[in-house]
N, C-alpha and C positions, 0 to 999 in steps of 0.2 A: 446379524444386524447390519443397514449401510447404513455407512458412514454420513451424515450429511451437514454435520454440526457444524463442524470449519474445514477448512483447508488445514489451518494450525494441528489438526487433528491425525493427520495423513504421516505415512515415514518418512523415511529420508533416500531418496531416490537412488537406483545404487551407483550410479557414477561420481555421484556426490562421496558415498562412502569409498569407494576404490582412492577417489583424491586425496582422500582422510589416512589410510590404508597407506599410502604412498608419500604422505608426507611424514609416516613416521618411519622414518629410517634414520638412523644416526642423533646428530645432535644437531641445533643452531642458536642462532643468535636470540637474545630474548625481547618483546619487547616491539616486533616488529622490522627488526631489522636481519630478518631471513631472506634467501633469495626466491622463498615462496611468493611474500609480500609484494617485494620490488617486483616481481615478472605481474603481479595483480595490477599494479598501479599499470605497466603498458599495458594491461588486455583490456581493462578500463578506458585506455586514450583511445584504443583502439574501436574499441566497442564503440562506442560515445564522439567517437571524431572528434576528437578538444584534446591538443598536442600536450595542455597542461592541467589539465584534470588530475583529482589528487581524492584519494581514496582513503577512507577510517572503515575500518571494520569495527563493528559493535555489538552487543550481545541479544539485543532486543528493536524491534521497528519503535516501540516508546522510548530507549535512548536515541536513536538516529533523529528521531522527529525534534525532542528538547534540546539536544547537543546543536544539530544543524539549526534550527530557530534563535537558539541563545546565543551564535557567532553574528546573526545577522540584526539584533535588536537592542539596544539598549533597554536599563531597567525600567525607563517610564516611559518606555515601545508599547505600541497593542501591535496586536497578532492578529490579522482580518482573515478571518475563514468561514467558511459556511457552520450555520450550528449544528448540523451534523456529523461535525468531522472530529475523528477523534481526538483530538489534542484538545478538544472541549469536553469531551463522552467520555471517555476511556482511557482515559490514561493519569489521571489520579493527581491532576497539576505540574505532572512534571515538566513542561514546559515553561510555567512559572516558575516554577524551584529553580531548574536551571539557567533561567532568563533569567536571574536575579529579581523576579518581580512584573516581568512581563504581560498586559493581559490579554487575554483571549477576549473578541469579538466576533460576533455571527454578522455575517451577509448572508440573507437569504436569497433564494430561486428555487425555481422549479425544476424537481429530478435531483435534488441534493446537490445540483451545480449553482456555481455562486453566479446570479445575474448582472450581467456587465453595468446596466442603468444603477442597480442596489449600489453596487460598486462605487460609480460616479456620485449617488448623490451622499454616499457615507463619506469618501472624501472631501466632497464640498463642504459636508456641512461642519467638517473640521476646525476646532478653531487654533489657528497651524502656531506655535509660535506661546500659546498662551500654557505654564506649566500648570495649570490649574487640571490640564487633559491630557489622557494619556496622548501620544500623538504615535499614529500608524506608524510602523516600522515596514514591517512586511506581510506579503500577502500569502495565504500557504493554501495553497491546491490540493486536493485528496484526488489521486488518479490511478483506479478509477474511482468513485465516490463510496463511501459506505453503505448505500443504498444499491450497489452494483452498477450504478448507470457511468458509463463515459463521457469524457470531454472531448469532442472532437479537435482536431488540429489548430483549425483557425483559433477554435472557442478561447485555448492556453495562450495564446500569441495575441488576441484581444484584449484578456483581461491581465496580462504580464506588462502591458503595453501601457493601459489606464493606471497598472500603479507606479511604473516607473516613472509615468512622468509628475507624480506627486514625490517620487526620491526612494520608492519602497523598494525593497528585495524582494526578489519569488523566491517562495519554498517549492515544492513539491512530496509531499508526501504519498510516495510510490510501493508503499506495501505491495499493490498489485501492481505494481506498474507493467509487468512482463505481461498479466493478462490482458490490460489495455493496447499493447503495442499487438500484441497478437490480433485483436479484435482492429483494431487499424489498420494495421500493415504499414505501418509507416516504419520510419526507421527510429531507435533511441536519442540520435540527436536530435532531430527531430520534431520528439515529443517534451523533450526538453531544454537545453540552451539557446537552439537555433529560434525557439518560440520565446526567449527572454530568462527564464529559469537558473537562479543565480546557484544552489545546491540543493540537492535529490538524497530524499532518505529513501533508498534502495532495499526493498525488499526481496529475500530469498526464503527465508524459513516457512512462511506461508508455500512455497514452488517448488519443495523438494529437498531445503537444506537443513542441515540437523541442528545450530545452532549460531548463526550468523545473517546478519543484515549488515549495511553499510550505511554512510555517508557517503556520498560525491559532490565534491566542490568544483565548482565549476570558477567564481569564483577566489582570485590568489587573498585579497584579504580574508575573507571566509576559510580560507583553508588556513592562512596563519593563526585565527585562534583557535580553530579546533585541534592544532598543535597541541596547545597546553589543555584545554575544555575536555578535550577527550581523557591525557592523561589524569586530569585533578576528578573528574569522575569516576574515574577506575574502571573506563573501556581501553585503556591499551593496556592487553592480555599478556603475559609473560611469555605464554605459546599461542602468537598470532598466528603463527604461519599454517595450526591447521584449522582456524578462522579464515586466513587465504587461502587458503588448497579450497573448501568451500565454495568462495566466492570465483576465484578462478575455474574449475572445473562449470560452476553455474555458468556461467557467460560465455566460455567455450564451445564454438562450433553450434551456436544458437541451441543450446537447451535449456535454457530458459524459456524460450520462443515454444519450446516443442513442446514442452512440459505445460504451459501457460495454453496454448492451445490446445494440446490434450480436454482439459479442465472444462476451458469452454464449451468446445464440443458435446463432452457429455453432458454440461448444463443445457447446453441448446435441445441435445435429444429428449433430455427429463424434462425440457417445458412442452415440448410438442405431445411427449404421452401425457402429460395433466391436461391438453388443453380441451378432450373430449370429455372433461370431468366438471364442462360449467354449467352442465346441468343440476350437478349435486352441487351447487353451490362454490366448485373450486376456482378461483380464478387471482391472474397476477396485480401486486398493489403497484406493481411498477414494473417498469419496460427492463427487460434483461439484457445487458452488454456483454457483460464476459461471466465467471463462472457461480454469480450470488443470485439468487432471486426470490423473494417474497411475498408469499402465499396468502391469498387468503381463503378459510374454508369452514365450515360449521362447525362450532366447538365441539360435538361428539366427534366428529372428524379427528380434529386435533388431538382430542383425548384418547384414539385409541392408535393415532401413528405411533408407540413405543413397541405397541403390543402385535401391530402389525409390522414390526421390524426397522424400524428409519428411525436413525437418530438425529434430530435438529434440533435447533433451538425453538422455542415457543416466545414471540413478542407479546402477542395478548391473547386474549381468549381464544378469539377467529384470527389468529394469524403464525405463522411459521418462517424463519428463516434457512433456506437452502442453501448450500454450496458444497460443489463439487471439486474433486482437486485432480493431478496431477497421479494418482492412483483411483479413479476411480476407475471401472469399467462398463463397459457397454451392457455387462450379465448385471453389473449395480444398478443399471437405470433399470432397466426391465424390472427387476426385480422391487426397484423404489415405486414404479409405476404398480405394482401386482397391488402393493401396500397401500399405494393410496386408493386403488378401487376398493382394498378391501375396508379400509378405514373408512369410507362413504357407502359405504352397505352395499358395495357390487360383488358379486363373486363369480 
């Protein structure tokens, strides 16, 4: 069977494990205060070019997203993000839970990127002042978006731009963010603080890691409540440090970058062999950035992708979501390609 469900689905890459392996030798401090942790926090300033950048490690991309959100809003804050993004989808309110009350707001655009104009005129029509409305806090970016598409450079630095000067914070919610940068080429600061970006829920578990994502604050008041935010939710783990061994081995020596392009790569090859399949019907509902992409294809089609070996998700009848990870390989695609001619009656 290939794999094609998630990335979430994939193992844990083995450098990732050797750091795991190697952080267990002897004994340390509990709590976070290992010298696992503190060398994470420089690879972080390092990584990210921000001399004060301050790192939390977490268990989950849905604590980093509600933790880093609920430093940045008060209770009667809205949360502006496109109605795609998970902190509205998927994630079960926890960003209101931990915002003490927080609400989520959709701005829409096209390609699941939030449109700068929507932007402008949901601020205008604010009425700023009056507690009768929730009133915008911050703004929280999905990069790249749930629908796989990227924000390019400018686009984060545009729309970080419009709400700061209404007083807002940026989030960034970076599940994939290592795929985006990959697909860029840009650098991490880059894609984040230097474009406005006040804290980054840092994804790794989706790019090879076994059981850690982060928070980065960028940020010093943001960092000082997730001081306490983190502990009173019960992410600061008693054995951080192989939560940092983790995160540090991820970000070291760009394997993040490697692993994140890896992904795309073979996403980019499995859309090229579907693309002589638009005759039966197969064809993309949206433009592919880095490693997701969504199918559409006749529902005998879809009904017999199990049997013909690929495991994905099914969104509706005629349609499929794709993604590739950080193990997939080059004999997967072929082999995902064999299945879908044969799930369209090619053989």
């Amino acid at each position: 069977m290939i794999e094609l469900r998630s990335d979430n689905a994939a193992g844990v890459a083995p450098e990732i494990l050797a750091a795991i392996a190697e952080a267990d030798v002897g004994s340390a401090l509990a709590y976070g205060g290992d010298d696992v942790t503190a060398r994470l926090h420089e690879i972080v300033r390092e990584v990210f070019e921000h001399q004060t950048a301050r790192v939390f490690p977490v268990t989950s991309g849905t604590a980093a997203n509600a933790l880093a959100i609920s430093a940045l809003t008060p209770p009667w804050g809205a949360v502006l993000c496109h109605p795609t993004a998970h902190i509205i989808t998927a994630e079960g309110g926890a960003t209101s839970l931990l915002g003490a009350g927080a609400v989520m707001e959709g701005v829409p655009g096209d390609h699941a990127l939030i449109d700068p104009d929507e932007l402008r005129a949901r601020l205008d029509a604010t009425r700023w002042g009056d507690p009768h409305e929730s009133q915008p806090s911050v703004l929280s970016l999905t990069v790249p978006s749930d629908d796989g598409t990227a924000y390019q450079l400018g686009q984060i630095g545009e729309l970080a731009e419009i709400a700061r000067a209404q007083g807002l914070k940026v989030h960034v919610d970076g599940a994939r963010l290592a795929n985006s940068l990959a697909a860029l080429g840009c650098s991490p600061a880059d894609l984040t603080w230097r474009a406005g970006v006040d804290v980054l829920s840092l994804g790794a578990i989706k790019n090879g890691a076994l059981g850690a994502d982060a928070i980065v604050a960028f940020d010093d008041a943001a960092a000082e409540e997730l001081v306490y935010r983190t502990k009173r939710s019960g992410h600061v783990t008693s054995k951080m440090r192989f939560q940092s061994a983790q995160l540090a081995a991820y970000l070291t020596d760009g394997l993040w970058l490697r692993l994140a392009a890896h992904a795309n790569q073979r996403m980019a090859e499995l859309v090229a062999e579907l693309a002589p399949l638009a005759d039966q019907g197969v064809r993309l509902l949206e433009r592919v950035d880095v490693n997701m992409a969504f199918v559409e294809l006749p529902a005998a089609a879809a009904d017999a992708l199990p049997e013909a070996g690929i495991l994905c998700y099914r969104m509706t009848d005629t349609s499929v979501r794709l993604v590739t990870s950080w193990q997939t390989t080059t004999d997967d695609v072929a082999a995902a390609a064999r299945g879908f001619r044969c799930a369209c009656g090619q053989t």
